[in-house]
C-alpha positions, 0 to 999 in steps of 0.5 A: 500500500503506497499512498502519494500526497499524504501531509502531517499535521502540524506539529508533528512528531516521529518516533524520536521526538523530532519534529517532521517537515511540514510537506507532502510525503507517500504513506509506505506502510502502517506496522503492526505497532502502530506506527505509519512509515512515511517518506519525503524521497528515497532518504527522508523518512519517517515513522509517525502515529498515523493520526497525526496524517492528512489523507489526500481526498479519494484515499479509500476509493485507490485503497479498496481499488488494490484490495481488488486487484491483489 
């Protein structure tokens, strides 16, 4: 499950305390601890609590889309 345009809430913050840039990342995955896997490019990311994400509009319809096709 890839999702692009996924944004952060404002004062975001990772698994380490820091804060996350404010920005359009791609929703890689969501672990069974509960932690969202999200990334800026190949180098930049991060693992956030998934409530602190803004889901781009349409989300559930690409997700039930792959759950089709798989």
């Amino acid at each position: 499950m890839i999702l692009e345009n996924v944004k952060v809430k404002p004062d975001t913050r990772n698994h380490k305390g820091f804060f996350v840039l404010e920005a359009s990342y791609k929703l890689i995955n969501i672990d069974g601890n509960g932690w969202a896997l999200i990334c800026l490019d190949d180098y930049a990311c991060h693992y956030v609590d998934p409530d602190d994400l803004k889901m781009p509009r349409g989300w559930k319809k690409s997700i039930s889309k792959e759950v089709v096709n798989a």
